[in-house]
N, C-alpha and C positions, 0 to 999 in steps of 0.2 A: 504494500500500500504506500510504500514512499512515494512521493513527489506528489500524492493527493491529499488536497484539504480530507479534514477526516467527515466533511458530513455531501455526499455529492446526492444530487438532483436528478433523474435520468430525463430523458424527454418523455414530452406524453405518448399516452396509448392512446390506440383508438377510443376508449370510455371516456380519456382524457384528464383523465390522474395522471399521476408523475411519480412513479417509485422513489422512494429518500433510505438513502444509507446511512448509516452513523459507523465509524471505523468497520464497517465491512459488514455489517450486520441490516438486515433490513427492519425497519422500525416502522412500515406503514406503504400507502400512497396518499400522498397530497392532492388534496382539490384545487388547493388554491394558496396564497402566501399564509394567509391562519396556521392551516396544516402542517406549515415546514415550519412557522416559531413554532408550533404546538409540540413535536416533534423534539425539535430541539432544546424544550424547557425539559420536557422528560428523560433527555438524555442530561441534564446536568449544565448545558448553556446559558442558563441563566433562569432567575428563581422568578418565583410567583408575574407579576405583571411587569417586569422591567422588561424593555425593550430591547429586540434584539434586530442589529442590522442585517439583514437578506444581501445585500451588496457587499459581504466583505471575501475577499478570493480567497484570503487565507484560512476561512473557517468554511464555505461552498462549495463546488463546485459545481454550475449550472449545464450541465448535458442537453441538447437538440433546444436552444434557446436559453431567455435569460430569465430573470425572476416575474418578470411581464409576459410570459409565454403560456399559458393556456388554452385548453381545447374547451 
């Protein structure tokens, strides 16, 4: 898993979720940006309703599009 941020995004499916991985582990599909903070509060990125930035490369990495890419 070097050279990847530890939480990547893949591109959507045909349904149009987006699988999200957390260090190699799959934690869900995303609908939508909710999903992937949601996701990544349960993985320990940050507590209760603190904000978490979707735009940072070294914690993301966004696959077949970017954080605006939805089906």
């Amino acid at each position: 898993m070097s050279g990847h941020p530890p939480v990547i995004v893949y591109p959507p499916s045909s349904s149009g979720g987006r699988r999200v991985t957390v260090r190699g582990q799959i934690v869900g599909t995303a609908l939508g940006r909710g999903d992937v903070a949601a996701f990544l509060r349960r993985a320990g990125f940050a507590e209760g309703v603190e904000e978490i930035d979707l735009d940072q490369p070294e914690l993301i990495e966004w696959r077949g599009g970017d954080l605006d890419t939805w089906r």
